[in-house]
Structures are given as C-alpha cells and as structure tokens.
Biopython code that builds the backbone (N, CA, C, O; Angstrom):
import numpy as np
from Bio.PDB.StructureBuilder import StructureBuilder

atoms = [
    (1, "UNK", "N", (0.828, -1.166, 0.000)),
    (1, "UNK", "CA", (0.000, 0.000, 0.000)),
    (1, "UNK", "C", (0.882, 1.242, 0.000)),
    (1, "UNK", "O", (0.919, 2.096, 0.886)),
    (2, "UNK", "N", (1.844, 1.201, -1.547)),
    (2, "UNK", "CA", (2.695, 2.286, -0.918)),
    (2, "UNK", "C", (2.294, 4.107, -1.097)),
    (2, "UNK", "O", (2.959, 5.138, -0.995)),
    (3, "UNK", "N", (0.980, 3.821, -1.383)),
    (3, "UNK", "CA", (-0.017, 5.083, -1.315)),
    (3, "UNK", "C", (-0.823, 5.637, -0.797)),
    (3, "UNK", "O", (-1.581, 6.579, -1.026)),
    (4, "UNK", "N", (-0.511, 4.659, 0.309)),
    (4, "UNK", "CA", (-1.657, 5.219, 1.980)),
    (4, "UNK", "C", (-0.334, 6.102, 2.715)),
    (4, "UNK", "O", (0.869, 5.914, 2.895)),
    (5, "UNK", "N", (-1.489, 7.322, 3.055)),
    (5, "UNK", "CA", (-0.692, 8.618, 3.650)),
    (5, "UNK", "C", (-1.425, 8.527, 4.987)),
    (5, "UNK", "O", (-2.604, 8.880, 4.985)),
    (6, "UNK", "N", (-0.908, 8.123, 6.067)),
    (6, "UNK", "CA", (-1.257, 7.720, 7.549)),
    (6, "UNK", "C", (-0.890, 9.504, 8.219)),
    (6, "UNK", "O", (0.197, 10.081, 8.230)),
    (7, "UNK", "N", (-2.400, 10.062, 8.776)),
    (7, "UNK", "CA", (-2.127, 11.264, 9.363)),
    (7, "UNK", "C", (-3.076, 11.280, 10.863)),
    (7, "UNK", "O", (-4.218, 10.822, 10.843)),
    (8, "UNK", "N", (-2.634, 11.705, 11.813)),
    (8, "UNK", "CA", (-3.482, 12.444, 12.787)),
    (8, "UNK", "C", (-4.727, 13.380, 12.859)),
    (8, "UNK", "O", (-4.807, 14.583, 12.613)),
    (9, "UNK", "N", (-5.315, 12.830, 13.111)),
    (9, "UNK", "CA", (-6.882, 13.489, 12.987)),
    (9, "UNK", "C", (-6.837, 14.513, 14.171)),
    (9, "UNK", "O", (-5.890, 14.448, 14.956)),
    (10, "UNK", "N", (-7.777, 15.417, 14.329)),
    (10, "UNK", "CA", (-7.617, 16.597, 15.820)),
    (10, "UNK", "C", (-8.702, 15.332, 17.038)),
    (10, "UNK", "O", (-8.428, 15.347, 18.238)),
    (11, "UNK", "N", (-9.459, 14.691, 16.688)),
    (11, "UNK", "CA", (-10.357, 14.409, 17.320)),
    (11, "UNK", "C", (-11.426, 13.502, 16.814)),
    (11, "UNK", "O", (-11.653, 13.506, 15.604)),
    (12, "UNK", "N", (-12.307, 12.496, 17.839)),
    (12, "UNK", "CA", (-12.898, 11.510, 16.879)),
    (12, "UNK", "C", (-14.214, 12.424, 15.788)),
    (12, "UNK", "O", (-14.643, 12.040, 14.700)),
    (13, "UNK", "N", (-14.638, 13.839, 16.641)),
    (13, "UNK", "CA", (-15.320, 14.545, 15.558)),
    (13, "UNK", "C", (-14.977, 14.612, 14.322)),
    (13, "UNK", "O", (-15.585, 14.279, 13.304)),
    (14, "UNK", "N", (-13.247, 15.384, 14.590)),
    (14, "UNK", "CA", (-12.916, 15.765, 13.147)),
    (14, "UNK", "C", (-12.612, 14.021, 11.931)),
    (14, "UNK", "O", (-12.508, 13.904, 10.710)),
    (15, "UNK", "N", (-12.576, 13.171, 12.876)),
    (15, "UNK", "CA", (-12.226, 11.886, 12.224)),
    (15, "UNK", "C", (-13.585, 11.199, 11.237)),
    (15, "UNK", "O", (-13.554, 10.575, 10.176)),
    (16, "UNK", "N", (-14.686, 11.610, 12.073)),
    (16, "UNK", "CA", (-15.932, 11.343, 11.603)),
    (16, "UNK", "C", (-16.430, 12.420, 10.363)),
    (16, "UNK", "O", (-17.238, 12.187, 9.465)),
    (17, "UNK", "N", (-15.854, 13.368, 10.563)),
    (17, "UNK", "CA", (-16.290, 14.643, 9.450)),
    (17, "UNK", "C", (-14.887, 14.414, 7.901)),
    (17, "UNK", "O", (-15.188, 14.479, 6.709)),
    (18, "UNK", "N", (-13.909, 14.239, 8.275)),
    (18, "UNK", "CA", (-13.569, 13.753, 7.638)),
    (18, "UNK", "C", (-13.729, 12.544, 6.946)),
    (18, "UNK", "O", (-13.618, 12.578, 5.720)),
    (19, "UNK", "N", (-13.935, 11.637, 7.426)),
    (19, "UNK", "CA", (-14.146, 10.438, 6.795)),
    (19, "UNK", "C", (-15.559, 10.537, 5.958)),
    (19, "UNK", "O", (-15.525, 9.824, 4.956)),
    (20, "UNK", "N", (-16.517, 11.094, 6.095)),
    (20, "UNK", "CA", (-18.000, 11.570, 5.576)),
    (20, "UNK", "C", (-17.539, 12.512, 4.256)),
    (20, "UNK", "O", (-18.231, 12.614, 3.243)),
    (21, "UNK", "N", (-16.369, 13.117, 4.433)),
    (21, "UNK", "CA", (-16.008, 14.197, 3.271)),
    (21, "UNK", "C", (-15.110, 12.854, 2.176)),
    (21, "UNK", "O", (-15.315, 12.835, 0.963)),
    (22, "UNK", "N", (-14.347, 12.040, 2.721)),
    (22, "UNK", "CA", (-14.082, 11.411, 1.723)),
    (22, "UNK", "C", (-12.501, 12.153, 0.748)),
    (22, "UNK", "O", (-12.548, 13.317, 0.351)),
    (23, "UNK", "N", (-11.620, 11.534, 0.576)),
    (23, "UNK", "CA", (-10.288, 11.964, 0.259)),
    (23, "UNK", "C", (-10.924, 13.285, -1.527)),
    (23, "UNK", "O", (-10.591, 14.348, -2.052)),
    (24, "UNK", "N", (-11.715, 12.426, -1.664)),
    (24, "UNK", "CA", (-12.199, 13.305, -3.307)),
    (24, "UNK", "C", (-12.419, 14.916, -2.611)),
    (24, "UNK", "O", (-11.936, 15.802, -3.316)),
    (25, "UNK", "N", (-13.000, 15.326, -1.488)),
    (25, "UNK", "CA", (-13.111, 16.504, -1.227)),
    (25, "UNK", "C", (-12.714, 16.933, -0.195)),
    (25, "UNK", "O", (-13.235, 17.905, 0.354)),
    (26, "UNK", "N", (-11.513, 16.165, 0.366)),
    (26, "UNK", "CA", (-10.544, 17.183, 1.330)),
    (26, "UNK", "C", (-10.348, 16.193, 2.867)),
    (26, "UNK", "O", (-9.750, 16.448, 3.913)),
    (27, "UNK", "N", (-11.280, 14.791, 2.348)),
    (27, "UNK", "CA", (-10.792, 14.153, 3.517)),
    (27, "UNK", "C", (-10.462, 12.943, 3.919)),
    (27, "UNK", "O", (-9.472, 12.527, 3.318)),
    (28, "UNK", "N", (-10.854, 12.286, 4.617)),
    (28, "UNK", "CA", (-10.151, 10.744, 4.096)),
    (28, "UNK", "C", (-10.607, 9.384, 4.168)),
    (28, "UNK", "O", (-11.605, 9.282, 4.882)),
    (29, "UNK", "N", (-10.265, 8.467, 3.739)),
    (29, "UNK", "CA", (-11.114, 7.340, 2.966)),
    (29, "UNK", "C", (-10.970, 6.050, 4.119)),
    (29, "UNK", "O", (-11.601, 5.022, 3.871)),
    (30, "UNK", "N", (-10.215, 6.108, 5.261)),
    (30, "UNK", "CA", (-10.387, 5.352, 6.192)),
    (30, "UNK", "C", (-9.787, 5.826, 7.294)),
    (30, "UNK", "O", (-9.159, 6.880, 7.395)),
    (31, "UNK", "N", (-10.033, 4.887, 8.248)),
    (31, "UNK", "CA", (-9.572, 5.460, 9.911)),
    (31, "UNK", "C", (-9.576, 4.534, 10.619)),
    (31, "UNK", "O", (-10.212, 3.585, 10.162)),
    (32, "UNK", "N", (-8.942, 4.318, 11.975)),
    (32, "UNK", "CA", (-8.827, 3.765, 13.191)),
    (32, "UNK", "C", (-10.017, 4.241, 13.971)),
    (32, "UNK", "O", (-9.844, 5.300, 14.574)),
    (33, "UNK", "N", (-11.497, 3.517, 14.107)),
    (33, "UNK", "CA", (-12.356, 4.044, 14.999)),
    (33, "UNK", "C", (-12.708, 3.313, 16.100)),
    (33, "UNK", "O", (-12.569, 2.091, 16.147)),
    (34, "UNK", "N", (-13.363, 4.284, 17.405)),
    (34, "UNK", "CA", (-14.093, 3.497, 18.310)),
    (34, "UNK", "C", (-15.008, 2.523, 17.700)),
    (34, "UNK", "O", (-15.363, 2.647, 16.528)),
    (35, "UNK", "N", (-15.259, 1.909, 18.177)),
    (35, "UNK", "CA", (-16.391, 0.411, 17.799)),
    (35, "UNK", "C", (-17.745, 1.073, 16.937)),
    (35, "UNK", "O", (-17.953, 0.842, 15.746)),
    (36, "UNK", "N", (-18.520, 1.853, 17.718)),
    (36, "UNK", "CA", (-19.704, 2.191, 17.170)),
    (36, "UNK", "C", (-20.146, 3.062, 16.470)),
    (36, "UNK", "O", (-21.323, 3.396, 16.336)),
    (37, "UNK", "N", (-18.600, 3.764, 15.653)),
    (37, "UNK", "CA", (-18.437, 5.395, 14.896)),
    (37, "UNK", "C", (-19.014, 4.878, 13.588)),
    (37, "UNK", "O", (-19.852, 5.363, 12.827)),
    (38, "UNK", "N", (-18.103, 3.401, 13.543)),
    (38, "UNK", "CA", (-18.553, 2.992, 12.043)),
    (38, "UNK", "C", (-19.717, 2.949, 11.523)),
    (38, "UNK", "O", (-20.050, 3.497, 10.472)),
    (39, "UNK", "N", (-20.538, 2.152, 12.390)),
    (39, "UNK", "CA", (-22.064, 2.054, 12.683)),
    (39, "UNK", "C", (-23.376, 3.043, 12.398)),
    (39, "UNK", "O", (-24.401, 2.958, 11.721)),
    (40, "UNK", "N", (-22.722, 4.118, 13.370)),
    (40, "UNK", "CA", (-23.819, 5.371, 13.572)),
    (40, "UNK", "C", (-23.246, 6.005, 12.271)),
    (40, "UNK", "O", (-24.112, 6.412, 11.496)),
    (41, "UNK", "N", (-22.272, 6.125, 11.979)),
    (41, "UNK", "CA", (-21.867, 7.032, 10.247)),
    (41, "UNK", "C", (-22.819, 6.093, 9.655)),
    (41, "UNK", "O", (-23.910, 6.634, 9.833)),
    (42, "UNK", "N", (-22.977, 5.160, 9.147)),
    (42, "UNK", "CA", (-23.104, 4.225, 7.835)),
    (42, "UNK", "C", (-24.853, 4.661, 8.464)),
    (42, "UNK", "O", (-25.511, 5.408, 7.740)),
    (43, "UNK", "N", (-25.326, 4.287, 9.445)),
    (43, "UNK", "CA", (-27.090, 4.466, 9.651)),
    (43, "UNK", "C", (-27.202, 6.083, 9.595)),
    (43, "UNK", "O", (-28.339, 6.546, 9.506)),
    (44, "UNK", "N", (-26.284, 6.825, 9.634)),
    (44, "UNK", "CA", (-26.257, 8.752, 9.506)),
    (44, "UNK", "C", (-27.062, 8.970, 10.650)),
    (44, "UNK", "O", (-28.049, 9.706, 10.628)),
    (45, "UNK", "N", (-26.468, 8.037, 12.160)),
    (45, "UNK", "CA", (-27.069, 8.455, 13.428)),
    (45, "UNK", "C", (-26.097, 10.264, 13.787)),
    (45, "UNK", "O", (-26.435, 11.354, 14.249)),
    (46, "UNK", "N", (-24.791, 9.642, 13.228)),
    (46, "UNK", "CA", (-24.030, 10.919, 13.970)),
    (46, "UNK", "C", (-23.578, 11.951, 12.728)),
    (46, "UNK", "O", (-22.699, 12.768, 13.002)),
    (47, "UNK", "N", (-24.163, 11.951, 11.322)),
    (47, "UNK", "CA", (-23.846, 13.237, 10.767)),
    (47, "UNK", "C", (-24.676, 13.810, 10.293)),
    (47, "UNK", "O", (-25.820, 13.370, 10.414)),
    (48, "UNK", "N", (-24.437, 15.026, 9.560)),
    (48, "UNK", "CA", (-25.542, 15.948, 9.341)),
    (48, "UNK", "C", (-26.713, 15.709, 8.675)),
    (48, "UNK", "O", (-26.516, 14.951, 7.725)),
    (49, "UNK", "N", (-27.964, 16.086, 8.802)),
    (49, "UNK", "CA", (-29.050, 15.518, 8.212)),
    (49, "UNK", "C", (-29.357, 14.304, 8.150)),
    (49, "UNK", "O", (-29.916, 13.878, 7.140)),
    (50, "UNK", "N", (-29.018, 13.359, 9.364)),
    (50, "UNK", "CA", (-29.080, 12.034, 9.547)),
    (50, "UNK", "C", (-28.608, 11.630, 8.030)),
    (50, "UNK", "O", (-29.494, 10.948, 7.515)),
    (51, "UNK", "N", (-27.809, 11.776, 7.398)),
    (51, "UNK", "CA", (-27.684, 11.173, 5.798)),
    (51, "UNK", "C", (-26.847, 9.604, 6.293)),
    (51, "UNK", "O", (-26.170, 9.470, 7.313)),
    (52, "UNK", "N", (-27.027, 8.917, 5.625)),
    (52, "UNK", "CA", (-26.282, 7.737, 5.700)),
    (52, "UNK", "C", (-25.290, 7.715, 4.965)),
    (52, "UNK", "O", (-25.348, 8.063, 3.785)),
    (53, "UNK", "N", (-24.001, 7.218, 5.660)),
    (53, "UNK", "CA", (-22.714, 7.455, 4.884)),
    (53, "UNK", "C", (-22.231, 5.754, 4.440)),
    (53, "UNK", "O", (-21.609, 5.207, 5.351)),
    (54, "UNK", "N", (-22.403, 5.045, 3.412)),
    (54, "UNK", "CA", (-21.412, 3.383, 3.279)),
    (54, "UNK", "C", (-20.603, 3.599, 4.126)),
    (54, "UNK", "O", (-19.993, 4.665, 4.200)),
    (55, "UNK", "N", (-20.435, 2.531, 4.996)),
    (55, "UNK", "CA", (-18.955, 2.166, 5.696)),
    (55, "UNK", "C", (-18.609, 0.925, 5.760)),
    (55, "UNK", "O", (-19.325, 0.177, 6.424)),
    (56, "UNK", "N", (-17.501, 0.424, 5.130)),
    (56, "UNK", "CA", (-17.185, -0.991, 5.405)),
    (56, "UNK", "C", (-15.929, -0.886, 6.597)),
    (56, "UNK", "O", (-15.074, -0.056, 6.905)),
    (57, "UNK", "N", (-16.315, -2.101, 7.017)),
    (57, "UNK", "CA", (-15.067, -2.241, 8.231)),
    (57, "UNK", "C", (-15.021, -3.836, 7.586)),
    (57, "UNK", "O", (-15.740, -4.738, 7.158)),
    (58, "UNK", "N", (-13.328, -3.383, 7.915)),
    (58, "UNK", "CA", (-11.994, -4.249, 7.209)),
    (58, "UNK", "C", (-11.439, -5.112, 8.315)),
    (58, "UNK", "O", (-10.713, -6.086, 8.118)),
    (59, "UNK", "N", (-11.944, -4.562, 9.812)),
    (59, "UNK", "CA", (-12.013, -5.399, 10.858)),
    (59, "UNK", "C", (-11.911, -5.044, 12.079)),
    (59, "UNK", "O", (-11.277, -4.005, 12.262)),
    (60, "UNK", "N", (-12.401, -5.657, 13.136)),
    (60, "UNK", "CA", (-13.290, -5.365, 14.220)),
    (60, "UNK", "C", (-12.289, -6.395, 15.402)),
    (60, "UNK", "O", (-12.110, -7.601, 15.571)),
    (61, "UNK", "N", (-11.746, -4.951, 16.125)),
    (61, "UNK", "CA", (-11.044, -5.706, 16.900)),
    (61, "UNK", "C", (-11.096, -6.103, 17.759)),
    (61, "UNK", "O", (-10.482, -7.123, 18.072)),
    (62, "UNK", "N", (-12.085, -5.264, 18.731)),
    (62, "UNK", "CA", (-12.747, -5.352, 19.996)),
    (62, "UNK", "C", (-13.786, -4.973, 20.110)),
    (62, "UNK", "O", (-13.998, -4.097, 19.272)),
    (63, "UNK", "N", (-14.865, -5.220, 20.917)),
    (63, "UNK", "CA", (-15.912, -4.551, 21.371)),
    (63, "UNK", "C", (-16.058, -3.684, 22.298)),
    (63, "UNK", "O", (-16.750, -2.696, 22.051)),
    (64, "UNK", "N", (-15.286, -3.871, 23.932)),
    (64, "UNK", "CA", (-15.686, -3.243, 24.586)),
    (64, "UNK", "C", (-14.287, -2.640, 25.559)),
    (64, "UNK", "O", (-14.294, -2.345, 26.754)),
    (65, "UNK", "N", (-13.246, -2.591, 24.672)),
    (65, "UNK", "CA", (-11.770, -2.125, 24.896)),
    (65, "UNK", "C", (-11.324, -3.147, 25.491)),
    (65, "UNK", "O", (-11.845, -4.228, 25.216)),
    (66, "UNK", "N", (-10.431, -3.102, 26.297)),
    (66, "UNK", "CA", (-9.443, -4.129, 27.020)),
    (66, "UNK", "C", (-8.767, -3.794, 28.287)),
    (66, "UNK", "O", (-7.788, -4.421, 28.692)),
    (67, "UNK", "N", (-9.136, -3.105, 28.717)),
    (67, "UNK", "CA", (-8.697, -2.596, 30.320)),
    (67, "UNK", "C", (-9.894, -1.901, 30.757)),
    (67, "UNK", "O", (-10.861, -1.532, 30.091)),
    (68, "UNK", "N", (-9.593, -1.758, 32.317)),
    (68, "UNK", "CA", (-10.629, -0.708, 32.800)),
    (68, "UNK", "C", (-9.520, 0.428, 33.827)),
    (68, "UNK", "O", (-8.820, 0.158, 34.803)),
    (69, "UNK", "N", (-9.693, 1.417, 33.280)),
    (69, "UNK", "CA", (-8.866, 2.184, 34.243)),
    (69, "UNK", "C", (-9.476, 2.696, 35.341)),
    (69, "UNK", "O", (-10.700, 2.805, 35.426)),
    (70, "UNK", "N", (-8.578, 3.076, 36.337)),
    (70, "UNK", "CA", (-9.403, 3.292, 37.889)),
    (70, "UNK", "C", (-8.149, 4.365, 38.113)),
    (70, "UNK", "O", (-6.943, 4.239, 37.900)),
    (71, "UNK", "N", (-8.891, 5.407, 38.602)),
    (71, "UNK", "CA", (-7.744, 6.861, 39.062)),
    (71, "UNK", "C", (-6.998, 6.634, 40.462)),
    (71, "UNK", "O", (-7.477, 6.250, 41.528)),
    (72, "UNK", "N", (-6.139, 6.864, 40.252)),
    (72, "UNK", "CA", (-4.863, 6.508, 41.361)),
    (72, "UNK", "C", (-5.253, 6.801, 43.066)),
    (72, "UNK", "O", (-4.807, 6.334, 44.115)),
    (73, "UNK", "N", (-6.208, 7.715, 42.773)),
    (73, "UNK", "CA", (-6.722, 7.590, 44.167)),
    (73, "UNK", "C", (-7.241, 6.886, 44.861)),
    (73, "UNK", "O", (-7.518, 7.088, 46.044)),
    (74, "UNK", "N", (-7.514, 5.655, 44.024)),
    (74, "UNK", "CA", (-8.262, 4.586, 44.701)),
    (74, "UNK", "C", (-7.414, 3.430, 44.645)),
    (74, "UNK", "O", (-7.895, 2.320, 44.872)),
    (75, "UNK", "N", (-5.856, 3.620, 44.287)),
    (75, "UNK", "CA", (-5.068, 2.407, 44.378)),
    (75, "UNK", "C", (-4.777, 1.669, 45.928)),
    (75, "UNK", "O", (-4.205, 0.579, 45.961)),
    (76, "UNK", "N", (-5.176, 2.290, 47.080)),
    (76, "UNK", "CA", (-4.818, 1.934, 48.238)),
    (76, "UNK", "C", (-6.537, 0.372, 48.417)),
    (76, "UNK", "O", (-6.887, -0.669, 48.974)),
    (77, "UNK", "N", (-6.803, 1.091, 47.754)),
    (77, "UNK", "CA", (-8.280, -0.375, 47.900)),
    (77, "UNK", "C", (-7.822, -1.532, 47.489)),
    (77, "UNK", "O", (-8.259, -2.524, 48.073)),
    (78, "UNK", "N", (-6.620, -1.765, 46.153)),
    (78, "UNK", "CA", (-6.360, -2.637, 45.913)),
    (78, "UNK", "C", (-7.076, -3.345, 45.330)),
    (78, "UNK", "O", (-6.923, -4.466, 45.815)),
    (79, "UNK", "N", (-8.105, -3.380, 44.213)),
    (79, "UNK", "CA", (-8.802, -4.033, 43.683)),
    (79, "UNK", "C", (-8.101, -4.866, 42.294)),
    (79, "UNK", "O", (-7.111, -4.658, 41.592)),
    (80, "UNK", "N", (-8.802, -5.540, 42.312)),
    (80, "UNK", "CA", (-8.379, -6.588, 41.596)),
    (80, "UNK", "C", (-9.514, -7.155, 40.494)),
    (80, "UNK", "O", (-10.028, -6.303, 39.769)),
    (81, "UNK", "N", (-9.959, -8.665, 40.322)),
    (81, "UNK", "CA", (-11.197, -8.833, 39.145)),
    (81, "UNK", "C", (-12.320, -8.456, 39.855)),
    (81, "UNK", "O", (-13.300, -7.972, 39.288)),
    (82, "UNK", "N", (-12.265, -8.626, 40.982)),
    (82, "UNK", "CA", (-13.516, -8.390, 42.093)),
    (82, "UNK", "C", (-13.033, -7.033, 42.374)),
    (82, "UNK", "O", (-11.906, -6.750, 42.778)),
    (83, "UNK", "N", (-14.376, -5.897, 42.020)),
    (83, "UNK", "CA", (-13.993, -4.870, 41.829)),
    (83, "UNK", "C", (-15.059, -4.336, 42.968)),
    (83, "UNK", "O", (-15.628, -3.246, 43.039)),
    (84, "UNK", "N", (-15.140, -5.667, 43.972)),
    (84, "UNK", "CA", (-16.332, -4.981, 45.312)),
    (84, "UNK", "C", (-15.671, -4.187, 46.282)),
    (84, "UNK", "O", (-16.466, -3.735, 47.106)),
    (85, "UNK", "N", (-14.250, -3.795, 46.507)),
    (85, "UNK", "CA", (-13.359, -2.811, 47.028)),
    (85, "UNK", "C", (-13.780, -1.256, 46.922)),
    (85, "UNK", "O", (-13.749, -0.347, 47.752)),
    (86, "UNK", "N", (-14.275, -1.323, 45.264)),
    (86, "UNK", "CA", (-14.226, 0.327, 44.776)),
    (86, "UNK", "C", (-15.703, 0.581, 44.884)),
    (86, "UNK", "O", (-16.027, 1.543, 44.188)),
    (87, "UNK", "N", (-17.018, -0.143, 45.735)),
    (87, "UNK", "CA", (-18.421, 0.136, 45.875)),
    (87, "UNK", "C", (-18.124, 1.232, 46.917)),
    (87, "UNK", "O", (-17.118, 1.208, 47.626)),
    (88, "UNK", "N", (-19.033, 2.162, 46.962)),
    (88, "UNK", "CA", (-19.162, 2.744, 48.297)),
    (88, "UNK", "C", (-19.279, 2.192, 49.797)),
    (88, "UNK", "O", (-19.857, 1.180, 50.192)),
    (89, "UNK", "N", (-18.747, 2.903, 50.328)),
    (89, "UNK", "CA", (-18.771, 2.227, 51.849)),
    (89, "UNK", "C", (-20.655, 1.393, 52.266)),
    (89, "UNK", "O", (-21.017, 0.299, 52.699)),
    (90, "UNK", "N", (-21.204, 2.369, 51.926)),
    (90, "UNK", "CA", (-22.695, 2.203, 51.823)),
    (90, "UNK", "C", (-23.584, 1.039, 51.373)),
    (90, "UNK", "O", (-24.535, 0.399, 51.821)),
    (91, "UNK", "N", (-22.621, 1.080, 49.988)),
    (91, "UNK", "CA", (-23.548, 0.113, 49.605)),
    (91, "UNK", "C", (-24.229, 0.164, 47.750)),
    (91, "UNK", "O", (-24.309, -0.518, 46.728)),
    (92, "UNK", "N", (-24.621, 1.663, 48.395)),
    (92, "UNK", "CA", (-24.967, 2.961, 47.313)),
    (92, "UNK", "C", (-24.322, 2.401, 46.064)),
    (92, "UNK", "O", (-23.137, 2.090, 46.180)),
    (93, "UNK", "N", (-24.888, 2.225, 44.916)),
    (93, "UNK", "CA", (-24.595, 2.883, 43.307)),
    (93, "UNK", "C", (-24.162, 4.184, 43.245)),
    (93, "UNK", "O", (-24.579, 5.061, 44.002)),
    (94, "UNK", "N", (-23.345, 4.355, 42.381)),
    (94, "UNK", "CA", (-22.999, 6.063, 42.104)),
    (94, "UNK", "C", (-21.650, 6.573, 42.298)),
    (94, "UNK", "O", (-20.938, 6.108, 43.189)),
    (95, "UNK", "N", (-21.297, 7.398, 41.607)),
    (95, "UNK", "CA", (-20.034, 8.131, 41.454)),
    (95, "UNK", "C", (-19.303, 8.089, 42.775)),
    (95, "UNK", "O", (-19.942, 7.950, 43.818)),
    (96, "UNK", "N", (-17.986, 8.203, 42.771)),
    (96, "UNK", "CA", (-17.506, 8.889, 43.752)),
    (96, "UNK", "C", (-17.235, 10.243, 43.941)),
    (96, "UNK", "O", (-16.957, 10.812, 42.885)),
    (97, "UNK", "N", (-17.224, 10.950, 44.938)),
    (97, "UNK", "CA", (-17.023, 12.538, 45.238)),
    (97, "UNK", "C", (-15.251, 12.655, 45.504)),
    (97, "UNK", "O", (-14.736, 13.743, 45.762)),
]
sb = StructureBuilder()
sb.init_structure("model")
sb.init_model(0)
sb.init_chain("A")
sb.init_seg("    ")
for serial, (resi, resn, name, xyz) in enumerate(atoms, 1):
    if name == "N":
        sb.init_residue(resn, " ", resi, " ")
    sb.init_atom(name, np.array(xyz, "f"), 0.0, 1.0, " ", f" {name:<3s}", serial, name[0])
structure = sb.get_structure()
C-alpha cells in the first residue's frame, strides 16, 4: 500500500467529518475508529441531516476495549477482578465525590 498517507486526525469529531467528506473533497477514505463510529456514520445516526454514509469495516477488533482504568486515588483499595473494594462504603450505586 505504498499510497496510503497515515495522518493524525484533531479528534474523533474531526475523524468522523472527515471520513464523511471522503479523500475526493478534502478528507479521508479510512480510519482507526471506536467500535460504534462505524455504525452510527453508515445508519447517519451521527452526521448531518441524519444522511447515511457506506462504511465498510476491514475489521473489528474489539468490542468493549481491554482494560478498565481506575484513578490513582483509589489504588490503596487494591482491587483486583472483584472490583467490590471500589463500591461505596454504603452500599450505594454512584459516582464517587
């Protein structure tokens, strides 16, 4: 493929607006996306005038990522696959403060 020009997008917006514009008018003809960008483009859930954009995907690597990150403030809990450490003291559903 010695004619694929691999560039940095600003953002998955601008990745989605580009890819809808298409290399013929200024943008580009494939991308590295989250799982469900491909999806909502091709049904025109996420661009203008609900229009439906073709999208083929060339392949599907994951569904639902591959880690879960947890902010360092809560490394003293020590959690592990059992993630009943990081519930509220309570009991409670819901964010932490």
């Amino acid at each position: 493929m010695s004619e694929v020009e691999v560039t940095r997008q600003a953002s998955w917006g601008a990745t989605r607006d580009n890819l809808v514009l298409g290399s013929a008018r200024g943008g580009i003809d494939g991308a590295h996306l989250l799982t469900p960008m491909a999806y909502l483009i091709h049904t025109g859930r996420v661009v203008q005038n609900n229009h439906p954009v073709p999208m083929a995907l060339l392949a599907r690597l994951n569904t639902n990522g591959q880690g879960i990150g947890v902010a360092a403030k809560h490394a003293p809990l020590a959690a592990r696959l059992d993630a009943a450490p990081l519930r509220r003291p309570s009991g409670r559903r819901g964010r932490w403060r």
